[in-house]
N, C-alpha and C positions, 0 to 999 in steps of 0.2 A: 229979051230972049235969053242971054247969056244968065239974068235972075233966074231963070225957069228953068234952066237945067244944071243949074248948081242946087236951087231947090230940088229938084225931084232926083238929083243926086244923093243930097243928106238924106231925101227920106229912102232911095233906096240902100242906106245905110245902113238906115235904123232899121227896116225891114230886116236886109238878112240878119243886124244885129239878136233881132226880135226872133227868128227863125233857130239860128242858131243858141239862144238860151232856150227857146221852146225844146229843141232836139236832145239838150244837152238835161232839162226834166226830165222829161220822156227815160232817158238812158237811167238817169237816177233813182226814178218810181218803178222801173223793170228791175231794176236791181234787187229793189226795197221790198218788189211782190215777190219776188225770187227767195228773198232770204224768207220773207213771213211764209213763204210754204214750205221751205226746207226745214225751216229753224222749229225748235220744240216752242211751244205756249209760254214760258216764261222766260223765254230769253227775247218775246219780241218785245219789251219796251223800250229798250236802249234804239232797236229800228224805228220805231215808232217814232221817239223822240226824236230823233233825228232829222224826222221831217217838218218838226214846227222848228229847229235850228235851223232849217234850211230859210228859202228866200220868202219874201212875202206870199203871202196867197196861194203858197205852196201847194199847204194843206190840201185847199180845194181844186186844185188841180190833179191832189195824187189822191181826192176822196172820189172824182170823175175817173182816176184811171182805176182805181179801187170798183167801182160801181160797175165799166164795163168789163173787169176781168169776170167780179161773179156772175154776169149776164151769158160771159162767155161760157162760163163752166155750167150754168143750168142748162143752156145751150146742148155741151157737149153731156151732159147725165139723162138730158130727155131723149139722145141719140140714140142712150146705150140704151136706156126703160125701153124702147120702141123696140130697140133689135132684139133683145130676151124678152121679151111679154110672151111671145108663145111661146117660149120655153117652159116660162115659168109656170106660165098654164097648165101646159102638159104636164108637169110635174106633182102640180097641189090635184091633178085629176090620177093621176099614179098614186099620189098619197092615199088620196079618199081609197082606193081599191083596196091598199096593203091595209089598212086601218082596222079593218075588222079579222083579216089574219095575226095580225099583230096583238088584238084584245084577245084572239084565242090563244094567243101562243104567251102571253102575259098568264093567262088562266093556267096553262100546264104547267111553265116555268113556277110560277108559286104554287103549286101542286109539290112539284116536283124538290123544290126549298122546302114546303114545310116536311115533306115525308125525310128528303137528306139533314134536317134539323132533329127530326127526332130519332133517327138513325146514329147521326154523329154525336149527342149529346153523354150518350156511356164512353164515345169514344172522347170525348173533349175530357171528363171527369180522367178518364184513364193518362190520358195526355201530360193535364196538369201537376197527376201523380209523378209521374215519370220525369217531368219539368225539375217538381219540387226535388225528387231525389238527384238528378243527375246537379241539382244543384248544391246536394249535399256531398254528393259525393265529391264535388268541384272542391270544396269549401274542406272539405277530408283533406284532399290533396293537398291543399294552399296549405294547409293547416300542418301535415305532416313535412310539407317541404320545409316550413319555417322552424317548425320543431327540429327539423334534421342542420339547419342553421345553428338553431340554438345552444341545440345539448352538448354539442362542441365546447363553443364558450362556457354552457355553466360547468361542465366538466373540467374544463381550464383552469375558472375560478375556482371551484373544488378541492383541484389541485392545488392550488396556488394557499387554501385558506389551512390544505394538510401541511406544506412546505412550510408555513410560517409557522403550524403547532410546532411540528421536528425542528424549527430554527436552522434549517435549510435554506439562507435565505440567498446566495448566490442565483442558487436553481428558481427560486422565487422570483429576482425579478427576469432571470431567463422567463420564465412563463408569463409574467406581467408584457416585455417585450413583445411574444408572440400576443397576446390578447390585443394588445394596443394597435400592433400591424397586421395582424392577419382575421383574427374571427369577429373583433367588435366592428369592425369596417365594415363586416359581412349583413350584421343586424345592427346597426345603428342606430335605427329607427325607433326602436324598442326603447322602453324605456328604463327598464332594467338594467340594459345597457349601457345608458348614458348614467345611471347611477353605480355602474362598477367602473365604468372609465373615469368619471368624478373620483372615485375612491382609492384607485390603483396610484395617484399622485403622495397621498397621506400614506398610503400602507410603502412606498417608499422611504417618505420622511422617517417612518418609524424603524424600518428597518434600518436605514443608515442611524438612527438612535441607538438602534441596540444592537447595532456591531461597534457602535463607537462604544455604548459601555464593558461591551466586551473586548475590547480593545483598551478601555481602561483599565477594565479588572486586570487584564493581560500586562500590562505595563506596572502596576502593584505587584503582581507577582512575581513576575521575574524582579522586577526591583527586592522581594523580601527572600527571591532562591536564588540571587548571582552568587551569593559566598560560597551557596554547595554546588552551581557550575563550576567557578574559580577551583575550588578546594579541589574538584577530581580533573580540570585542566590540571593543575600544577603538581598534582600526587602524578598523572600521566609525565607530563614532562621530567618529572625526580625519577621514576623511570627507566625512562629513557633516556636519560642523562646518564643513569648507575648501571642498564643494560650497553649502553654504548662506550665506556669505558672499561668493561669486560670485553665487550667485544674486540677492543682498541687492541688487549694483548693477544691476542690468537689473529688478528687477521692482518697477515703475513704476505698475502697474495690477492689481486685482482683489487677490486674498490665492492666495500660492501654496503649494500645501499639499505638501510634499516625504517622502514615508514615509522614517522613520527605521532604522536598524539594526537587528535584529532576531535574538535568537537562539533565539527560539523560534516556534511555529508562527503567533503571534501580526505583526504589523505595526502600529507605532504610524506616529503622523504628529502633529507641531506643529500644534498652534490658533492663532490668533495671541494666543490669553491666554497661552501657553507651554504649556497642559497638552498632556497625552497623549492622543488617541482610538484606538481600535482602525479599523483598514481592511482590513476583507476580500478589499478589491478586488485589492489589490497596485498591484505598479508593472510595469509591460508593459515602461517607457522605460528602464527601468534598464539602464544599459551593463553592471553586473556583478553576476549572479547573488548574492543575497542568503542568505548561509549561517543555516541553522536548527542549532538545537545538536542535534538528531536527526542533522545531518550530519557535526557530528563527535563527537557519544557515543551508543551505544547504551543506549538507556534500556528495552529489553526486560526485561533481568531485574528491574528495578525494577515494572512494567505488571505482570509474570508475578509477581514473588511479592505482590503486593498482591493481584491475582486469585486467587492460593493460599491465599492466609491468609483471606480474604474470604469466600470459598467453603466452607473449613472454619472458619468462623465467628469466627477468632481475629482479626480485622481489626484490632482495639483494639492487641493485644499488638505488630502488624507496626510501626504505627503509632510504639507510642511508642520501639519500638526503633530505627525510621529515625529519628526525631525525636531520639532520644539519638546517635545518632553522628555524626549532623550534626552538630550542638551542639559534639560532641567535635571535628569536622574544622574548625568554625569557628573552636576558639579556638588547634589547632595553627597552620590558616592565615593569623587574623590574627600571629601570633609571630613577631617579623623576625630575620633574621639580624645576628649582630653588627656585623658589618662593613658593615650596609646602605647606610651613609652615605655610602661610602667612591665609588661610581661609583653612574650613574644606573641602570645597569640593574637593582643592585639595589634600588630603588626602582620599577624598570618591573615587574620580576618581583612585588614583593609584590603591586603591583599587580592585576596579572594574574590571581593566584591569588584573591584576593577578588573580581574581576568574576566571571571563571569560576564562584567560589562559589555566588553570587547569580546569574546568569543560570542556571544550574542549579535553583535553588533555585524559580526563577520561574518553570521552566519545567515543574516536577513540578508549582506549584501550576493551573497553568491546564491541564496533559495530566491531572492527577488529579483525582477528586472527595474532598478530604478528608483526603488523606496528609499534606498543612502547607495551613493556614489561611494570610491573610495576618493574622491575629494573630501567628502564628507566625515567620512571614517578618519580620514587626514589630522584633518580639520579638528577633531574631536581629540587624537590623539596627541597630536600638539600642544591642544590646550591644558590637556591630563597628566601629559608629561613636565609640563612646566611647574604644575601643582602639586605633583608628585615629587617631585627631586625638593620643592621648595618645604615642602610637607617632612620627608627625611630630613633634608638638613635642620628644620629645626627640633624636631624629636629625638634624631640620633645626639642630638649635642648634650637632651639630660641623659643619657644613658651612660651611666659611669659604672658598671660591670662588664668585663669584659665578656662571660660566656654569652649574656644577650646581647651584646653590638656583633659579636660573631654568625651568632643566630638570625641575626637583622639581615647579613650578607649572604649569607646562604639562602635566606626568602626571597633577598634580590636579585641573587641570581638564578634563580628558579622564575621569578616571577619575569625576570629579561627572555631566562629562555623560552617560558610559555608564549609571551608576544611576539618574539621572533619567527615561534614556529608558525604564527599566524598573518606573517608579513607585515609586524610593523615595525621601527626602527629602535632600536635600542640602545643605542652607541651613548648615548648621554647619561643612561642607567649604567654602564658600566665605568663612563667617566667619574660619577657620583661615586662609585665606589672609594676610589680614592683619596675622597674625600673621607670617605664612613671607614676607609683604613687608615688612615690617620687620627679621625677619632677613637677608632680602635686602638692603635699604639699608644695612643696619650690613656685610655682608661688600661693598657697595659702598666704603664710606668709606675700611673700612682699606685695598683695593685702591688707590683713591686717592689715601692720605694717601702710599702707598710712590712712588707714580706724581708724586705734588707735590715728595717731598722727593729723586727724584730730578732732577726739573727742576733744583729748587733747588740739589743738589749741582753739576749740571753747568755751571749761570750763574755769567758769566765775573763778571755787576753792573758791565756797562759800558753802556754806551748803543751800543742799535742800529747800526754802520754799514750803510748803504744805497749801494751805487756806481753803479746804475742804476732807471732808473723800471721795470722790471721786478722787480728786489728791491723796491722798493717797493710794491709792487703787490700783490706777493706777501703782504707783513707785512700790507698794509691789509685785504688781502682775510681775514686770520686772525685779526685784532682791529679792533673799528671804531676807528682811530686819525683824529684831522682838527686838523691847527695850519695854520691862513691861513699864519705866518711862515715854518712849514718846508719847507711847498708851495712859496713863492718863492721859497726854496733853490736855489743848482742842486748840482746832483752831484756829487763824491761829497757825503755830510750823514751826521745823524747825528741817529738818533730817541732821543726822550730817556731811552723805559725800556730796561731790558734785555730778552734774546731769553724771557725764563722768563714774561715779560706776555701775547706773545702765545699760550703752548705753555699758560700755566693757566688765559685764558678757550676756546681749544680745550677740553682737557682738559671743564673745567665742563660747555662744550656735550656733549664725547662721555659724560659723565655723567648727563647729561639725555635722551639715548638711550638709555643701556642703563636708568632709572629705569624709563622710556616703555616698554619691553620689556614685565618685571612686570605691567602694567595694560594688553596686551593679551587680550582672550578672558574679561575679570573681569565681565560683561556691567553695569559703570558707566558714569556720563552724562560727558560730556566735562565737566562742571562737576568731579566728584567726582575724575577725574584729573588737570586741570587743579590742582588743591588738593593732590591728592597728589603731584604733580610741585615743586610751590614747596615744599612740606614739605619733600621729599626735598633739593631744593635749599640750601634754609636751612642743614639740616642740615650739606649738605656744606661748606656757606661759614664758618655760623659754629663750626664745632666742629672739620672737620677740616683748613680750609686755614689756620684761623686759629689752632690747635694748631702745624701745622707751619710758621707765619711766627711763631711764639711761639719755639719751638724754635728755628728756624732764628736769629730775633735772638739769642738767649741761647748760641748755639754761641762757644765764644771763638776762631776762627780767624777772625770776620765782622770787620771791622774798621771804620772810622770811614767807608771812602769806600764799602763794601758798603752799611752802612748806612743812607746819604744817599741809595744808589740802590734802595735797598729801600723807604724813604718816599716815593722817587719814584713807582717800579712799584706800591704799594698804590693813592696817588692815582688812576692812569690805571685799574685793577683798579675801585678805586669807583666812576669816570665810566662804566666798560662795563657797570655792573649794568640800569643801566635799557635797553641791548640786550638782556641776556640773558630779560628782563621780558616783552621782543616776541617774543622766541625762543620762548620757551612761548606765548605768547599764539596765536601761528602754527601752532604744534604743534597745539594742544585748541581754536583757533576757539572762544574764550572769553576776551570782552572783558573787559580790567585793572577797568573802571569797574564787574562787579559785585560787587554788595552783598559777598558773603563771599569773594571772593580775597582768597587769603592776599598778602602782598607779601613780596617778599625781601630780606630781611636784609644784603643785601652790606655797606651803607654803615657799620653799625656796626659791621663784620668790619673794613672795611680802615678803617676809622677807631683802631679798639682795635689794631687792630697799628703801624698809622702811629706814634701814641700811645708806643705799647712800642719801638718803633724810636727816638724821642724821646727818651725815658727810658733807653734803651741807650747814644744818644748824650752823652747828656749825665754819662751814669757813665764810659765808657771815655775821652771827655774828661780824665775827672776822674782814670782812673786815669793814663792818659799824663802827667798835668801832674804825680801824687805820682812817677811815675817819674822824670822829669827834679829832682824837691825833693830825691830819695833821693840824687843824683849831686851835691846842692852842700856843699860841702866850708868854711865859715868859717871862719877863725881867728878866733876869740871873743877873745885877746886884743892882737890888734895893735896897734901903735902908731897907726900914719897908715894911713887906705886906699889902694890903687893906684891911685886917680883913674879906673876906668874900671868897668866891671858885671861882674859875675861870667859864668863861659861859660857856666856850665851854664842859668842864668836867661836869654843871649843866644839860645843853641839851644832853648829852651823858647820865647822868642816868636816865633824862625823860623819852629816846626814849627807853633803858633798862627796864623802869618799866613798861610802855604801852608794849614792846613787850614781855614781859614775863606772862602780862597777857595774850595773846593771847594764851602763850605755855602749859594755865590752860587744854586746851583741848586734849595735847597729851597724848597717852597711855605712861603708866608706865615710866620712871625714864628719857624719855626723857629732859623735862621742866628741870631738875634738872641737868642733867646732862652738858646740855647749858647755863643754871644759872652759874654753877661752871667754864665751859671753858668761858664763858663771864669773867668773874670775872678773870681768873687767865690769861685771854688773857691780860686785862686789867693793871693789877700790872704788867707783865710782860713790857708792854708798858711804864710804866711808871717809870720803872727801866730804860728801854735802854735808855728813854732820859736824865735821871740824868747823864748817864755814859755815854753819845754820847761821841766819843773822836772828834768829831769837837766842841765841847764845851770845851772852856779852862776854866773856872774861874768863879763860881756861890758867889754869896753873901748869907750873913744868912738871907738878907730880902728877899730872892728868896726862899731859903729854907725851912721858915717861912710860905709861900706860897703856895708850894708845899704841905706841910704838910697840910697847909687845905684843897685841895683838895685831900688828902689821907682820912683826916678823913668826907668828903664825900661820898669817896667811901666805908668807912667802915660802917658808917650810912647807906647807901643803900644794904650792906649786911648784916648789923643787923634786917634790916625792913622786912626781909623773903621775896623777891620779886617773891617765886617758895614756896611753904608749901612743906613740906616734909623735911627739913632739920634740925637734929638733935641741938641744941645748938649754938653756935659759928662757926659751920664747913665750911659755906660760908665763914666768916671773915678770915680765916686763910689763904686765898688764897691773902690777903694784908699783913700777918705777915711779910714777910722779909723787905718789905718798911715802916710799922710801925716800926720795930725795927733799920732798919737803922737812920730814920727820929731823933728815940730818941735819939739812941747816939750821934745823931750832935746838938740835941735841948738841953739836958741836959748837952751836951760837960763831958759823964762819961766814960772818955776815960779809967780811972784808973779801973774800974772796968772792960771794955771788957777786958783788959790786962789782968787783975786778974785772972777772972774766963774762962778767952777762952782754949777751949777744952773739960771745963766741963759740963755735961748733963744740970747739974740744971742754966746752964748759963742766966744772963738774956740777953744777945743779943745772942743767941745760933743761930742764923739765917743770921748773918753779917759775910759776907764772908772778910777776913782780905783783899784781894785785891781789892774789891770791896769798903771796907771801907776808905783803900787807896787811888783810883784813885779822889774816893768825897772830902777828908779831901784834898791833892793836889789844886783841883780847890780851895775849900772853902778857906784856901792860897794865892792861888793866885788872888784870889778876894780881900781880907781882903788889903794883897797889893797894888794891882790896885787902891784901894778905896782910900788910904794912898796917893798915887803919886795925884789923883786927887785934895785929899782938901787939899796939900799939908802941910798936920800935918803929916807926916811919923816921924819926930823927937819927934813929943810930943808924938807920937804912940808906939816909940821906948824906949821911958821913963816910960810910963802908962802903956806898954803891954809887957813889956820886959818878964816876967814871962811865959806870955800865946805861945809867938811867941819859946822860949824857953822848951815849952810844945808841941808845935805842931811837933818842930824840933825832938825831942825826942821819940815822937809818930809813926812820918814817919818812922822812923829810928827803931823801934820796930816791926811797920808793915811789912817793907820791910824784916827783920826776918822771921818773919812770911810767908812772900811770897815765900819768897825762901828758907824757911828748907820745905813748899806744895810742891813747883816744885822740893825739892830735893829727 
C-alpha cells in the first residue's frame, strides 16, 4: 500500500510536471503567433527559428497551434462575409443602375474634352510662347545682373592696366587690393576671373621690379648729383656764415635768430647755445629763395617704392636693401681720388659729394617714417667721419703750399659747418684742424726759410745808405729803427745794418698774417689765437731764420766783413723783437701781462746766431792767419838774419790791422775778444813751427830771425789794434815765444836751471821739453854748420866749453822731462 502511493505520487509529479511544460508551450506559441502577425514578412524567420531551437517536437505542437489559429480566423472572416453579403448585394445592384448613367456621362465628359482640346490648343501654342519668353526674359535678368557683377571688375582691371601704362603703380596695387577683396569675390565663378586673380600676383612681382629699378636708377643718380647738392649745401652755409658775421656787428640788442641753409623741407635756425631748432615759420626776408633738396633731386621713386614694398608687405626687405646700397655709395664716396691733393677743387669735390650724401640722407630720414633711423644716419656718420679725417690726414701731409692747405681749411670749415647745420657732430673735424694747422705752419716755414735765404743771398752786408729823409723814412717806417747820433746826422748817412734787417722783420710780420689767416672762422677766443700766433712765430724765429742765419754763417763765400755785419743785423733783429710782441698784441687785443702768453723767443734766436757768427769769426780768423804761416818760407839754416821781419808775417799784420779796424763796429767785447784769439792763434802757430818734428836742425841766424818777427808781432800788440785792452794784456799772448826766444838769445841757460819751478822765475813760461827739443835742433845745427865749413876741429877747440855746456844742459833737461812724465 505504502508502494502505491509513493507510486501514484511520482506519477502525480510527472503529471503536473507534464502540465506545467505543456502550459508553459502554449505561452511560448501565443507569443510566436503574436509576433508572426504583428511582425512584417521578413523579419519572421528569426521567429520561425526559434521554434525548431526550442524543445523537441516543438514544431508539431506549434504547427497544431498554428492549424487552429487559421481555423480560428476562417472562422471569424465567414462571420464577417455573412454579416455584409447583403450589403454587398445591395451595392453591386446600386452599381448595375448607376452603370449606364455613368456610360452616358463618360460620353459627355469626352464630348466635352475633346471640344476643351480643341479650344485650348491656340491657347497651349500661346502659352508656350509666353513660357519661352518669360524664360528669356528670366535669363535677360540673370544675364544683366551678372554683367552688373562684372563690369565693375573689368572696369577695375581696366583701370588697373591704365595705372600700370602711367607707372602709377602705388594707386595700382591699391586697386589690385580692392579687386582681390571686394569685386572678384563677387564673380568668382567666372572664369575670367580666376584668370585675373592668377595674374594680379605677377603684375605685383613686376611692379615691385620696376620700382626697384627705379629705385636703382634713383640711387645712380643722386650718386653721380651729390656734388651739385653738396656744392649748393656749402655755397648756402658760406653764406650764412659771411651774412652772420655781418650781422655779428650791428646786432647790439635782443638775440637775432637768422634760419640757416636748408636742404630739406625742414628749416634750422641758431640758438644762441649754438644748437639747431627747427622753424616752420621760414624766413619771408630772405633776399634769395632757399633751395630744398626736393628742388634739385627727385625723391619720387624712392616715396613710391617704399609705398610698394609697404603695401605688399615687404617693407623690411626694401629697407635693408636701401640701407645696403647707401652703405655701398658711402664708402665709394668717401674714397678720394689720387691726385686729390694736387688742386683745391679736388678737395672741394670730395667735398661736395659727402655733403650731398648726408643732406640726402637727412632728408629721407625726416620725409620718411623709418627708411633710416638716425641711428642709422649715426652709424653712417661715424664711419665717414673716421674716413675722412684719415683721408685729410694723409693728403694734407703732401701739400706743401701754403695758399692750398689754407684753402683745404676754409672747405673744412664750411664743410663742418654744412653738417652741423644738419645735426651731425663735428667736434673731431675741428680737432683735425689742428692738425692741418700745423701742417700749415710747417708748409709756412719752409715757404719762408726760401724767402729768408733769398733776402740773404741778395744782401750786399753793407750798411744802409740813406741820401735823403725820405729814404729814411722809408727804412724807419719798415723796421722800428731809432739812434739820437744818426738822427743828428745830416745826409747823405748811413744806418748801421744792412738792407736784409729791415726786409726779414717785414717778412716775420707778413708771416704773422698769413699765421692769422689759419685761425680765421676756428670759432677760438682771441686768447687761444693770440698763443697760437707766438707759437707759430717762435717757431718761425727759432728754427727756421735761425737755421738759415746758421747756414748762411757757415756758407764759405761769407767772409770776415759779411760776418761783422751779420752780428750786427742779428743785434738790431733782437732789439725789434719786443715790436713784433705789440704787433700780435694789436692783432688779438690780448694784453702781453696775461697769465699764459706765450712770449717770443727771438732774443735767444739772434743771440745763438750772433754767437755762431762769433765763432765763425774767430775760425776764419784763424784760417786766414794759417794761410799767410803757409807762405813763410825760413831758412832754418842761415848764418846771420837780414835785420828786418819776414814779408809774409808783415802782410799778415797789415791784413790784421785793416781787419780789426773793421771789428771797431762790433757790440761789446766781440773786437777784443778776436784781437786776443788772433793773437794767441798766432803765437801759437808760431811755436808749432819752431817745434815741427819734421824740422831737424835750426841755426842761431834762423833764430835770430824768428825773433824779429816775434818782436813784430809784439809791436802789433803793443799798438792796441782793438781799444779796450787794459796794459800789456794783448802782448802776453807772445809771452811764452818771447821767453823762449830769450833764453836761446841770451844762452841763460844757468839761470832757467836755477830758478825753474820758481813763481818769480824769469823764464817761468819755457816748458823744459819744449826748451829741449829747440836746444836739440839748435845742436844739431851748430853741427851741421861745423861739417860744412869744415872747421869742426878749430870748433872743437874754440867751443869746447860751450858744446860741453849744451851736453850738460840736455842732460839736465832731459831730468826735467822725465821726473814731468814721472
Amino acid at each position: 500500500m505504502l508502494r502505491c502511493s509513493c507510486s501514484d505520487s511520482r506519477n502525480m509529479h510527472i503529471t503536473i510536471m507534464a502540465d506545467s511544460e505543456t502550459l508553459e508551450c502554449i505561452t511560448e506559441h501565443e507569443r510566436i503567433l503574436q509576433e508572426i502577425e504583428s511582425t512584417d514578412t521578413a523579419c519572421v524567420g528569426p521567429t520561425l527559428r526559434s521554434i525548431y531551437d526550442d524543445q523537441p517536437n516543438a514544431h508539431k505542437r506549434f504547427m497544431e497551434k498554428l492549424d487552429a489559429r487559421i481555423r480560428n480566423h476562417d472562422r471569424e472572416i465567414e462571420k464577417m462575409c455573412n454579416f455584409h453579403h447583403q450589403g454587398f448585394v445591395d451595392a453591386i445592384t446600386e452599381l448595375l443602375k448607376v452603370r449606364a448613367d455613368a456610360e452616358k456621362l463618360m460620353g459627355q465628359v469626352t464630348d466635352t474634352n475633346r471640344r476643351l482640346q480643341d479650344a485650348g490648343r491656340e491657347v497651349t501654342a500661346q502659352t508656350e510662347e509666353v513660357i519661352r519668353c518669360r524664360v528669356q526674359q528670366r535669363n535677360m535678368a540673370t544675364t544683366v545682373e551678372k554683367l552688373q557683377l562684372c563690369i565693375p571688375v573689368l572696369e577695375m582691371y581696366s583701370k588697373l592696366k591704365e595705372q600700370l601704362e602711367s607707372k602709377r603703380y602705388y594707386a595700382a596695387l591699391k586697386t589690385m587690393e580692392q579687386l582681390e577683396k571686394v569685386y572678384i569675390p563677387r564673380v568668382s565663378q567666372y572664369r575670367f576671373c580666376q584668370i585675373m586673380a592668377e595674374n594680379l600676383p605677377r603684375l605685383r612681382e613686376e611692379i615691385k621690379d620696376i620700382s626697384m629699378s627705379d629705385l636703382k636708377d634713383f640711387l645712380e643718380s643722386i650718386r653721380k648729383h651729390s656734388d651739385k647738392v653738396g656744392e649748393t649745401a656749402m655755397r648756402q652755409a658760406q653764406q650764412h656764415r659771411t651774412f652772420n658775421s655781418a650781422v655779428a656787428k650791428q646786432a647790439s640788442m635782443g638775440h637775432y635768430i637768422k634760419p640757416v641753409y636748408s636742404l630739406n623741407e625742414r628749416t634750422h635756425a641758431h640758438t644762441p647755445n649754438g644748437l639747431l631748432m627747427d622753424d616752420d615759420t621760414g624766413d619771408d626776408e630772405a633776399d634769395e629763395e632757399i633751395l630744398t633738396a626736393q628742388d634739385l633731386v627727385d625723391f619720387s621713386p624712392v616715396y613710391r617704392c617704399l609705398h610698394i614694398y609697404t603695401v605688399l608687405g615687404d617693407r623690411e626687405t626694401f629697407e635693408n636693401y636701401y640701407r645696403k646700397q647707401r652703405k655701398k655709395q658711402a664708402r665709394l664716396v668717401l674714397q678720394p681720388q689720387a691726385n686729390m691733393h694736387e688742386t683745391v677743387e679736388g678737395y672741394r669735390r670730395y667735398f661736395n659729394q659727402i655733403v650731398g650724401f648726408f643732406v640726402v640722407e637727412d632728408h629721407i630720414l625726416h620725409a620718411t617714417q623709418g627708411l633710416v633711423t638716425r641711428a642709422f644716419t649715426d652709424e653712417l656718420w661715424n664711419m665717414a667721419l673716421s674716413k675722412i679725417i684719415a683721408v685729410l690726414r694723409t693728403h694734407s701731409s703732401y701739400c706743401d703750399v701754403p695758399d692750398l692747405v689754407l684753402e683745404l681749411k676754409n672747405l673744412i670749415v664750411i664743410f663742418a659747418d654744412t653738417l652741423q647745420g644738419y645735426g651731425f657732430p663735428v667736434n673731431r673735424l675741428f680737432d683735425l684742424l689742428f692738425e692741418v694747422r700745423d701742417q700749415y705752419n710747417e708748409t709756412l716755414l719752409k715757404k719762408w726759410a726760401l724767402v729768408f735765404r733769398e733776402i740773404f743771398e741778395l744782401d750786399n752786408y753793407s750798411p744802409i745808405p740813406v741820401e735823403t729823409e725820405d729814404e729814411y723814412k722809408l727804412v724807419v717806417s719798415r723796421f722800428p729803427f731809432h739812434d739820437a747820433e744818426i738822427e743828428k746826422q745830416d745826409f747823405p748817412k748811413k744806418l748801421p745794418m744792412s738792407q736784409s734787417v729791415p726786409q726779414i722783420y717785414t717778412q716775420v710780420k707778413e708771416f704773422i698774417y698769413a699765421s692769422l689767416k689759419f685761425s680765421e672762422s676756428l670759432h677760438r677766443s682771441s686768447t687761444e689765437i693770440d698763443d697760437m700766433l707766438r707759437k707759430s712765430t717762435n717757431l718761425l724765429l727759432t728754427r727756421t731764420l735761425s737755421s738759415c742765419l746758421q747756414n748762411l754763417i757757415k756758407k764759405p763765400h761769407i767772409g770776415l766783413t759779411e760776418l761783422v755785419q751779420i752780428i750786427i743785423n742779428t743785434t738790431h733783429l733782437e732789439q725789434a723783437c719786443r715790436y713784433l710782441e705789440e704787433f700780435i698784441t694789436n692783432i688779438t687785443n690780448v694784453s702781453p701781462e696775461t697769465v699764459h702768453t706765450t712770449r717770443l723767443y727771438g732774443l735767444s734766436t739772434f743771440k745763438d746766431a750772433r754767437h755762431a757768427a762769433e765763432g765763425e769769426i774767430y775760425t776764419k780768423l784763424n784760417q786766414k792767419i794759417d794761410e799767410f804761416i803757409q807762405l813763410a818760407d825760413y831758412e832754418w839754416g842761415m848764418a846771420e838774419s837780414d835785420g828786418r821781419a819776414s814779408g809774409y808775417l808783415m802782410d799778415l799784420i797789415n791784413f790784421l790791422r785793416s781787419t780789426f779796424q773793421v771789428f771797431t763796429h762790433l757790440p761789446g767785447k766781440v773786437a777784443q775778444t778776436a784781437c786776443m784769439s788772433a793773437c794767441k792763434h798766432l803765437s801759437t802757430s808760431l811755436m808749432q813751427m819752431l817745434l815741427d818734428t819734421e824740422l831737424k836742425q835750426i841755426s842761431m841766424g834762423a833764430i835770430q830771425q824768428f825773433n824779429l818777427d816775434v818782436i813784430q808781432c809784439e809791436l802789433f800788440a803793443s799798438s792796441e789794434p782793438v781799444p779796450g785792452f787794459q796794459g800789456d794784456t794783448l802782448q802776453l799772448a807772445f809771452i811764452d815765444l818771447r821767453q823762449l826766444l830769450d833764453l836761446f838769445m841770451v844762452w841763460d841757460w844757468s839761470t832757467y836751471l836755477a830758478d825753474y819751478g820758481q813763481p818769480t822765475s824769469k823764464y817761468l813760461r819755457v816748458n823744459p821739453a819744449t826748451a829741449l827739443a829747440l836746444l836739440e835742433k839748435v845742436y844739431r845745427g851748430m853741427k851741421d854748420t861745423s861739417k860744412k865749413n869744415n872747421i869742426f876741429s878749430q870748433f872743437r877747440k874754440n867751443d869746447r866749453d860751450k858744446q860741453k855746456l849744451i851736453e850738460t844742459v840736455v842732460k839736465q833737461l832731459r831730468s826735467l822731462v822725465n821726473g814731468m812724465s814721472s
